[in-house]
TORROMI-12708 format. One record per residue (C-alpha): residue in one letter; x, y, z. Coordinates in steps of 0.001 Angstrom, whole numbers, padded with zeros to 6 digits, always signed. Example, Ala and Ser with C-alpha at 12.3 -4.5 7.8 and 13.67 -1.06 7.14 Angstrom:
a+012300-004500+007800/s+013670-001060+007140/
# end
This chain:
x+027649+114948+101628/x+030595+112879+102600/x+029533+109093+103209/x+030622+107185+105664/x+030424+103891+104091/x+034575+103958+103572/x+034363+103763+107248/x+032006+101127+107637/x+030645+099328+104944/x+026739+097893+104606/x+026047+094747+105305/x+023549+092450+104117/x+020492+091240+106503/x+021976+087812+105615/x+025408+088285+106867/x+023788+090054+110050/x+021583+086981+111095/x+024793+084914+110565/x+026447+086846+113069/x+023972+087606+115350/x+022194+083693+115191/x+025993+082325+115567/x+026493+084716+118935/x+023171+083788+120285/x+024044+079710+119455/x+026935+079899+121538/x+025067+082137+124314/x+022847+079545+124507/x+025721+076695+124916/x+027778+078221+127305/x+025125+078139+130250/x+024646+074796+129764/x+028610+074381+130531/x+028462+077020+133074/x+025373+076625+135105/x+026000+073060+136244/x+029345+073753+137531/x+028392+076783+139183/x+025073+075309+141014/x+027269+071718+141670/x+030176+073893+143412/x+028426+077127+144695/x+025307+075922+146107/x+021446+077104+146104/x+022693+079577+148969/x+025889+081000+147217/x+023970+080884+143678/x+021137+083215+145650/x+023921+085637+147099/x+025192+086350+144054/x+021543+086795+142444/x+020321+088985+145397/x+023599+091578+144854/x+023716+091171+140889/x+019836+092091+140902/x+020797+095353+143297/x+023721+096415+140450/x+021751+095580+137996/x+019671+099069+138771/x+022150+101343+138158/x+023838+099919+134970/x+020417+101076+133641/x+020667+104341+135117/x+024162+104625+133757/x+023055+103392+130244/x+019488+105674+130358/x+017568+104346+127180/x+021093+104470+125287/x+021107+101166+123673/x+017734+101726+122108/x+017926+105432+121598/x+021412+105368+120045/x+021231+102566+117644/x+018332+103944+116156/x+019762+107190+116365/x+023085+106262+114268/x+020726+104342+111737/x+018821+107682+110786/x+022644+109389+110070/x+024988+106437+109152/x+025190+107865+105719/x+026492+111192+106483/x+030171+111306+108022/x+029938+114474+109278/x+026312+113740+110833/x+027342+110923+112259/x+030696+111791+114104/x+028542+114822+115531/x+026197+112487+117013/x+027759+109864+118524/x+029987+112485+120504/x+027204+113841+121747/x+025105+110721+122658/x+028620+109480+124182/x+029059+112086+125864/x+025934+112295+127777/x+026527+108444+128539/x+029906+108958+130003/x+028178+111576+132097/x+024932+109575+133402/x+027478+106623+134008/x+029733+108533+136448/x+027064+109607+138685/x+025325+105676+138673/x+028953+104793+139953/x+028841+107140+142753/x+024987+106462+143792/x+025692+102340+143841/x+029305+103029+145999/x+027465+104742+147928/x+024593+102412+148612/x+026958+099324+148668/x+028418+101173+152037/x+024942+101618+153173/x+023827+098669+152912/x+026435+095710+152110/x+027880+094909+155661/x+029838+091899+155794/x+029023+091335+151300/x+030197+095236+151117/x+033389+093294+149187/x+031001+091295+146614/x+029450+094798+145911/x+032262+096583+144850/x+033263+093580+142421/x+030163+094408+140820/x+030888+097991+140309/x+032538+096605+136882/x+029368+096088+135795/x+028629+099471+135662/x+031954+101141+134001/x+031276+098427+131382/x+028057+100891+130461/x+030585+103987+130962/x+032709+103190+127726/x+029802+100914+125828/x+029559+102135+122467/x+028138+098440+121293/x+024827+100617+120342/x+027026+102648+117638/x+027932+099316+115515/x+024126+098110+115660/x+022858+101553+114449/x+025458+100994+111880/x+024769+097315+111142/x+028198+095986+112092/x+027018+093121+113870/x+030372+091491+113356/x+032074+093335+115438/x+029874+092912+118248/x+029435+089385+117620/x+033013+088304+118006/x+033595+090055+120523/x+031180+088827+122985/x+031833+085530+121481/x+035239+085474+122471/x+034438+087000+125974/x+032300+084378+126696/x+034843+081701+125290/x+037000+083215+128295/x+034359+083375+130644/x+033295+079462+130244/x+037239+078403+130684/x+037647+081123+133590/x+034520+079098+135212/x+035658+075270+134595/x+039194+075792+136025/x+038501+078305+138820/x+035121+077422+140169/x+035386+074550+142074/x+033957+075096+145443/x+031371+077039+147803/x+034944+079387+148890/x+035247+080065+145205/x+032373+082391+145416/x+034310+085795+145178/x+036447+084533+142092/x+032587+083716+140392/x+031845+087405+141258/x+034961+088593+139890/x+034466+086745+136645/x+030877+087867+136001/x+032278+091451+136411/x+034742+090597+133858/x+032063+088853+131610/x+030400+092469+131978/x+033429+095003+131556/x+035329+093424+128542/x+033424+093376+125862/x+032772+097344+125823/x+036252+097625+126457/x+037004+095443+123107/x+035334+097841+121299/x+036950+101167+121967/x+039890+100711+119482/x+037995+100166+116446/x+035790+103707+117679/x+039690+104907+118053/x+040774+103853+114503/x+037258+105738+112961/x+038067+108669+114701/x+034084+108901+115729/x+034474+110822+118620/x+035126+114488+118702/x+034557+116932+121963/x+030890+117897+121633/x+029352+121178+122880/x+027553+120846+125942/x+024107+122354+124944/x+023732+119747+122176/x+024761+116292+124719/x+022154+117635+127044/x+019745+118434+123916/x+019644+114242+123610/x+018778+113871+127539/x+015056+114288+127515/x+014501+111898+124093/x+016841+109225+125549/x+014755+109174+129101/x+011492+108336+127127/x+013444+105096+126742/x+015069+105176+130200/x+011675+105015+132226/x+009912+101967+130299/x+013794+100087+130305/x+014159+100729+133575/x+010749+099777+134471/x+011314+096510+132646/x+014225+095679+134571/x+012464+096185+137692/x+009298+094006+137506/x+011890+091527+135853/x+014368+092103+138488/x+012420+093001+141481/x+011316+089618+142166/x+014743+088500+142495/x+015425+091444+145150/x+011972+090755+146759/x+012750+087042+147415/x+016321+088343+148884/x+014121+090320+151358/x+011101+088197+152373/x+012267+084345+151434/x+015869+083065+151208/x+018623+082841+149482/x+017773+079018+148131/x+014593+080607+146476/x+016531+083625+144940/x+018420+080855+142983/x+015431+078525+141603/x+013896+081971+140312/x+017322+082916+138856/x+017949+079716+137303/x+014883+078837+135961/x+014985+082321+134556/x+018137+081782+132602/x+016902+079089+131118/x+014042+081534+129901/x+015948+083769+128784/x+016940+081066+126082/x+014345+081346+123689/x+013971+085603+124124/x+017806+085481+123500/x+017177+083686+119861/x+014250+086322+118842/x+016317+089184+120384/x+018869+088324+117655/x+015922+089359+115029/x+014919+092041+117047/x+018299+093343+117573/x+019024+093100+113787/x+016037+094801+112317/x+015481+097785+114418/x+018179+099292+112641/x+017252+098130+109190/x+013455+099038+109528/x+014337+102636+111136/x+016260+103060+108042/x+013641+101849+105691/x+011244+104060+107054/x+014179+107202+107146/x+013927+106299+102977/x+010249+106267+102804/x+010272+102329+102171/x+006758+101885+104296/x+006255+098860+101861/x+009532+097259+102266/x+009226+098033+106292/x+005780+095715+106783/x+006612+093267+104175/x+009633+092424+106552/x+008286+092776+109930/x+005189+090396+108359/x+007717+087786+107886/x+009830+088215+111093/x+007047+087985+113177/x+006171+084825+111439/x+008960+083401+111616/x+008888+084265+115639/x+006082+082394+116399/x+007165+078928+114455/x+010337+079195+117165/x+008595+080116+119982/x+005640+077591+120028/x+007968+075233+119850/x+010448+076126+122549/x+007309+076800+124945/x+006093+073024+124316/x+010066+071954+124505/x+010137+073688+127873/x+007776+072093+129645/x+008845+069043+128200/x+012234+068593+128802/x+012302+069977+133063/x+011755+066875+134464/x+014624+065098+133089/x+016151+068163+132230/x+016965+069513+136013/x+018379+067318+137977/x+021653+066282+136303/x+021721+069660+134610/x+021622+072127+138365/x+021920+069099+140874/x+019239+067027+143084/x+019480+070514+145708/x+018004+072413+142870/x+015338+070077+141839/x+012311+072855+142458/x+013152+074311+139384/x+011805+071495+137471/x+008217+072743+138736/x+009401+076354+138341/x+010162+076000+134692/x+007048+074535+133668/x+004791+077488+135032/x+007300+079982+133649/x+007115+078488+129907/x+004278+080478+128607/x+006912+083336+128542/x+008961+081681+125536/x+006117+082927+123299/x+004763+086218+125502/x+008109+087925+125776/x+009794+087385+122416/x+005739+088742+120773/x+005678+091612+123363/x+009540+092870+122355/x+009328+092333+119036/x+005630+094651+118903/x+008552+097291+120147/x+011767+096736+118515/x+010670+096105+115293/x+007414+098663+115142/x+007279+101075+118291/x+010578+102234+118123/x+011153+102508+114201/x+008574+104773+114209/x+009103+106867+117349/x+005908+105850+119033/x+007297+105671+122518/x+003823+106904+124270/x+002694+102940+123273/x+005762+101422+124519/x+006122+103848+127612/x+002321+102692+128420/x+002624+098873+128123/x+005744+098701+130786/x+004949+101048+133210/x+001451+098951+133270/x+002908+095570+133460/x+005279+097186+136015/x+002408+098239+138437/x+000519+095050+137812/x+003653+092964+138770/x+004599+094690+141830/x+001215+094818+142730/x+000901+090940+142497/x+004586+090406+143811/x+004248+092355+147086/x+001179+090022+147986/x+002422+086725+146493/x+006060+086843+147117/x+005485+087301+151460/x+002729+084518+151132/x+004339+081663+149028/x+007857+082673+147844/x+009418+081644+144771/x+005670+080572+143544/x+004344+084678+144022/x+007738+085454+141716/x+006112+083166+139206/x+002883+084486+139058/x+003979+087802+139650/x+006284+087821+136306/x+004143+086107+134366/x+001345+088697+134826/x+003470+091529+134163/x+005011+089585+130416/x+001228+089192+129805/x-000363+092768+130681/x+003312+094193+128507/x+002554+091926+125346/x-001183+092727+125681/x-000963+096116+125417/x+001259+096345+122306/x-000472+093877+120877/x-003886+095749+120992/x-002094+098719+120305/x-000134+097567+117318/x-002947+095962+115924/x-005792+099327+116019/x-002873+101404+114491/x-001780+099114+111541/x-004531+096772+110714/x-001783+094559+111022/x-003486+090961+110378/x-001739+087375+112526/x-001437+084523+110177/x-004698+082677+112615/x-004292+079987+110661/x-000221+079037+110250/x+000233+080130+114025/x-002764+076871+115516/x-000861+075336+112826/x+002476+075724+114798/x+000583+075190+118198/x-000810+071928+116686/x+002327+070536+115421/x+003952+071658+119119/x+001396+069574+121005/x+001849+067098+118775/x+005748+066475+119121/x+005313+067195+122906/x+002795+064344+123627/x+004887+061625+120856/x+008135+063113+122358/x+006950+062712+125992/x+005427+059268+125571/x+008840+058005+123975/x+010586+059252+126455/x+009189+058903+129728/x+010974+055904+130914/x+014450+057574+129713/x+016536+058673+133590/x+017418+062292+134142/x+020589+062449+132108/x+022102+064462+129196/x+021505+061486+127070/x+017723+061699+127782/x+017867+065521+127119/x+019289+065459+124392/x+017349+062820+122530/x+014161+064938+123647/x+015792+067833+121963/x+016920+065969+118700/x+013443+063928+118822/x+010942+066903+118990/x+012609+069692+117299/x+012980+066460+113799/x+008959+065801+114838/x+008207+069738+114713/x+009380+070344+111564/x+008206+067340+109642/x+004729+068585+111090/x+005134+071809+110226/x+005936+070781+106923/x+003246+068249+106364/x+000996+071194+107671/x+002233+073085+104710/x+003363+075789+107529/x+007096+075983+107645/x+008830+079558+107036/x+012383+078032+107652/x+012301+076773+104366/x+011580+080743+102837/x+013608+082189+105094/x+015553+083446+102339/x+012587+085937+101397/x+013582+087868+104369/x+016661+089388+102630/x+015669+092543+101210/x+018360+094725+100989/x+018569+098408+100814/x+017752+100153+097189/x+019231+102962+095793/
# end
């Protein structure tokens, strides 16, 4: 069996988190340059457009990509170590991409002439977004743990991005350039990648039996991903249709704030589906639950404390940061907090367990519930009291999701929460919130006072943690099993 390892060598769980943890650092920065400029010059109603039509595209990149992302990095995990295995299945899984791309590029041309009018122009900017999923092959270098790659990439895309934004987006007529960049944002980082698949000489003209052979295992992750993306992004559409365009953009940016703390334990995530898939490939059940025990661990010190650092930091926090005209996301963020620990628990239950081991009836379940409980809610709420019925509407879905897998994960394993250290990191959240707050609260809504609450309460958090004997930052090293011969 010829190896592919002189292709691509193995990296360390170590060097991964570097990567992936340094990527998601400066994901996290950049919005905080880009989002202020954006809201300052765009405006609530240019900020919605762009949300409304970006919500609409967003549809079809996930009918282009099917379940691909999941489906094919665990896929190339399970065959990484045979060359011949693993040129054989990335043409095919390519293949079949290439194919359910081209006809999501049709369907969304053609709706865009349905139904864009006078935006039909801001609609076909967006089409980007969707050839980006045509030649995406990022799913190939996570199966095979080259998070490097991948990382530096999008690192440097969204070094461009941030500059593109600061010298070109100035005003409310700068709107189509802001579309134009996004698609950009989208399209260049799968287009980075093709030469190094090039200089590996992965790909090789599959027969047509064996691409179509993958299409009915890949959908079992189309339908739940695709669900996902519609409770998440069918508020966003919903509030297009029965509110306005000012509401679209408190929901979208108080959601991108959100998307903060599920962007740090999606690096984890990200990471170990491919290591656990291939633990369990070896037979390494031991290895696979000693690591997801600790990952999960280490998951809920992080998010208990950016829930509490949520809801403490909006006040201040929102109007220098979007602008006085966008000062209803200071109440939005708040209600939406709970998610920092719901979402990150719920994908993790999947990434790191449900999907290693193939057990897609569980995660098919838990989304297409959540998805009928959140449309449910939405299409009563969102009519009634806007931006609020969004709220409610995707917070009951995160819940019913998480709850689910939770339950689910639980019966199956016997799987045991640490009770104990996770009141101990709820505890030690409530207490840096309330000393954090009461220093504080006198502080004006500037970067200044943000920042302090940052420094302030993340210092208080971990001394707490620590004097609760209940910090896994300091053994974080004990998360670095590597692979055994």
């Amino acid at each position: 069996m010829e190896s592919s390892g002189e292709y691509m060598s193995k990296s360390s769980l170590k060097s991964n988190f570097f990567y992936q943890i340094f990527y998601q650092l400066v994901q996290m920065i950049s919005p905080f340059i880009t989002i202020p400029l954006i809201s300052h010059a765009l405006g609530p109603n240019n900020v919605g457009k762009y949300g409304y039509i970006q919500s609409i595209v967003t549809y079809f990149v996930f009918l282009a990509g099917l379940g691909m992302r999941l489906y094919g990095q665990r896929e190339i995990a399970r065959v990484r170590n045979d060359r011949i295995k693993l040129v054989k299945k990335f043409s095919e899984l390519f293949s079949l991409q290439v194919i359910s791309s081209t006809i999501a590029v049709f369907g969304y041309v053609l709706l865009a002439f349905i139904i864009g009018g006078g935006n039909l122009f801001y609609y076909l900017i967006l089409v980007f977004m969707i050839f980006s999923i045509f030649i995406d092959t990022s799913w190939f270098f996570m199966g095979m743990e080259r998070f490097k790659i991948t990382s530096l990439i999008n690192i440097i895309v969204m070094g461009i991005v941030v500059a593109l934004v600061i010298l070109f987006i100035r005003h409310s007529t700068d709107l189509l350039l802001y579309f134009m960049i996004m698609s950009f944002a989208s399209f260049a980082p799968s287009l980075f990648l093709i030469p190094f698949i090039m200089r590996g000489h992965y790909f090789k003209l599959p027969k047509f039996k064996n691409v179509i052979s993958h299409f009915f295992p890949v959908v079992q992750y189309f339908f739940p991903i695709i669900t996902v993306v519609f409770y998440a992004t069918m508020n966003k559409t919903m509030l297009g249709i029965f509110s306005t365009n000012s509401a679209v953009a408190y929901f979208t940016n108080a959601m991108s704030i959100m998307s903060i703390p599920v962007a740090i334990t999606a690096a984890i995530d990200t990471i170990l589906l491919s290591r656990l898939s291939n633990l369990l490939t070896e037979g390494k059940k031991n290895d696979f639950f000693a690591i997801l025990k600790k990952s999960l661990n280490i998951e809920f010190y992080l998010t208990s404390l950016m829930f509490f650092g949520i809801i403490l930091i909006a006040e201040k926090f929102v109007p220098w940061f979007f602008g006085n005209s966008f000062g209803t996301i200071k109440y939005v963020l708040p209600a939406l907090a709970l998610q920092a620990i719901v979402v990150p628990m719920g994908t993790s239950i999947a990434r790191q367990y449900l999907i290693p081991i193939d057990n897609i009836r569980v995660y098919n379940k838990s989304v297409f519930a959540g998805a009928a409980v959140g449309l449910a809610i939405a299409l009563i709420f969102v009519p009634l009291i806007g931006v609020w019925g969004a709220v409610i509407a995707i917070n009951c879905s995160e819940i019913f999701v998480t709850a689910v897998r939770t339950v689910s994960f639980i019966k199956e394993t016997n799987f045991k929460y640490d009770v104990k250290a996770i009141l101990k990191y709820f505890i030690s959240g409530l207490v840096m919130f309330i000393i954090t707050w009461f220093m504080t609260r006198d502080m004006s809504a500037s970067f200044v006072t943000t920042f302090t609450q940052i420094i302030l309460g993340g210092g208080i958090y971990f001394v707490c943690t620590i004097l609760l004997k209940e910090n896994p930052i300091t053994k974080l090293k004990t998360l670095n099993i590597e692979k055994r011969d």
